[in-house]
N, C-alpha and C positions, 0 to 999 in steps of 0.2 A: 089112512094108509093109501085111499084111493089117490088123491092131491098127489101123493110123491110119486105115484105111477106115471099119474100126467104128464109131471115134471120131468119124470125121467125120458117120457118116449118124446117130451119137446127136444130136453137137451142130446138126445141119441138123434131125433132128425136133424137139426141142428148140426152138430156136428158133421152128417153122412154130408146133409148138402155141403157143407164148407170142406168135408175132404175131396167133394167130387167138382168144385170149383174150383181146388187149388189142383188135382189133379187135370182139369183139363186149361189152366192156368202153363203146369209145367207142360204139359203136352204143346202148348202153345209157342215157349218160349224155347225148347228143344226143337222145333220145326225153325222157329226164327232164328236160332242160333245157327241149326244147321244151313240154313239161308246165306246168313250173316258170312259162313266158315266159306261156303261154295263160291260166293262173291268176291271172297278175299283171295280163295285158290286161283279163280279166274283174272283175277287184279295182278297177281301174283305172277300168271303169265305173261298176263299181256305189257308187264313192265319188263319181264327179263326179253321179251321179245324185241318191243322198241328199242328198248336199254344197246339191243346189240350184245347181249349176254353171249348168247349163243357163237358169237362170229369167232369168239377166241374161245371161249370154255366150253368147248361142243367139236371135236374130233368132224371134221367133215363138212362142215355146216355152210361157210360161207362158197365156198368153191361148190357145193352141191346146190344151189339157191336155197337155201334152207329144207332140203329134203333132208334130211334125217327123221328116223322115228321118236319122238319125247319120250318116248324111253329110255334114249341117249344123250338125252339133253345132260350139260351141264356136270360131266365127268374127267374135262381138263382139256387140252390141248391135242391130245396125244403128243405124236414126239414132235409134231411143230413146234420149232421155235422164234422166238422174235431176237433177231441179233444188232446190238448197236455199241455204241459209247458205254454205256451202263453194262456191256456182257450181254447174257443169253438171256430171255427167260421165257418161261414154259405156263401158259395160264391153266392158273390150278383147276382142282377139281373142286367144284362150288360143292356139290354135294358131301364132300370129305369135310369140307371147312366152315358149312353149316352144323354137320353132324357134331363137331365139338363143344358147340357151343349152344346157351340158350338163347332162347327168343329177344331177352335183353342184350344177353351179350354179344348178340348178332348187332344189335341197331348199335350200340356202342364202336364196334369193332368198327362199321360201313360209314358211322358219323365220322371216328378219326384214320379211317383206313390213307397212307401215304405209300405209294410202291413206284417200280419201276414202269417204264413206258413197256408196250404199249396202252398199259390199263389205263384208261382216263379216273380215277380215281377222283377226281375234283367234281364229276358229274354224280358219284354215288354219295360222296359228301355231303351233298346239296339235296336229296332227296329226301325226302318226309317220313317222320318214324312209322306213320301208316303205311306208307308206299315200302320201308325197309320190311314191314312186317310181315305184310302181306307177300314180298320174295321169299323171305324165311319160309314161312309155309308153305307155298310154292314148291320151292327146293325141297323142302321134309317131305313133301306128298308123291317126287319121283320114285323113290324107292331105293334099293338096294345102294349105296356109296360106292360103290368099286374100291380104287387105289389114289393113292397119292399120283400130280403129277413129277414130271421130270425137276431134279433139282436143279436152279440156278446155277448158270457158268459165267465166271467172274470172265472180266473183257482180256484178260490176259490168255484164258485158254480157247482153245479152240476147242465149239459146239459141233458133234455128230448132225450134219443132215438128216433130216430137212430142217433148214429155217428162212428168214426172210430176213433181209438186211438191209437196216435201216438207216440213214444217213446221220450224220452228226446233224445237231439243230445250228440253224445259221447264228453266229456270233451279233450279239448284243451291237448297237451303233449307238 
C-alpha cells in the first residue's frame, strides 16, 4: 500500500509542477500576444498616418495640419466633397466600413478595392495583408462608428457645398 502512496504523491507533484509551467507558459504567451496586439495597434497607426488616411476620411485634418483629436479619426469626410468628371464624392467613414466586415473580409475587400478619384486605391491594393491587418485593428480600436458618409452625386447633378473641384485628367497622346 505504502508503494502507491509514493506513486501517487510523485504523479500529484508531477502534475502540480506541469500545471504551474504550463500556467506560467500561458501567462507568458498572453503578455506576448498582448505585445504582439499593441504593436500591430501601433503599426496600424502609423500606416493610416503615412497612408494619408486621415487627409480625406478625417472631417478637418488636412487644413488643421493634422490637429485633430484620434478620437476623430477616420469618420468620413464630413460634408467635403471631391468634385470632377466622375461626379461627387464623399470619403467614407472608415470606421462604418470596417465595422461590417471581418478581418478577412477587410483584406479581401482593400486587395480588390477599385473606386472613384480621389482615393488612390492602387496604393491600398498593393499593401501587405499584414499592413491590411494591422489597419483593420487600428480602425476597430477607435471606438464608437458614427454614421455613414455623404452619398455620391452622379456628375450630372449638382453637389451641395463645400467641395473641391477637380479638373478633367489630360487626354491620352
Amino acid at each position: 500500500m505504502r508503494g502507491n502512496w509514493v506513486l501517487r504523491g510523485a504523479v500529484a507533484a508531477t502534475l502540480a509542477l506541469s500545471c504551474t509551467a504550463n500556467a506560467a507558459d500561458a501567462a507568458k504567451a498572453a503578455s506576448a500576444g498582448k505585445s504582439r496586439s499593441k504593436q500591430q495597434l501601433e503599426r496600424g497607426r502609423y500606416l493610416v498616418m503615412i497612408g494619408g488616411c486621415n487627409d480625406c476620411h478625417t472631417d478637418g485634418y488636412a487644413p488643421s495640419g493634422g490637429n485633430v483629436p484620434e478620437r476623430d479619426w477616420l469618420l468620413g469626410s464630413g460634408p467635403l466633397g471631391f468634385r470632377g468628371p466622375w461626379g461627387t464624392t464623399y470619403a467614407p467613414n472608415l470606421r462604418v466600413t470596417a465595422s461590417t466586415m471581418t478581418e478577412v473580409e477587410w483584406v479581401k475587400y482593400a486587395k480588390s478595392l477599385k473606386t472613384r478619384p480621389p482615393m488612390p486605391w492602387f496604393n491600398v491594393n498593393a499593401m501587405t495583408e499584414a499592413d491590411l491587418r494591422a489597419m483593420y485593428r487600428f480602425i476597430g480600436s477607435l471606438g464608437a462608428v458614427g454614421r455613414p458618409a455623404q452619398a455620391y452625386v452622379p456628375p450630372d447633378k449638382q453637389p451641395n457645398p463645400p467641395y473641391i473641384q477637380w479638373p478633367a485628367p489630360p487626354k491620352s497622346q
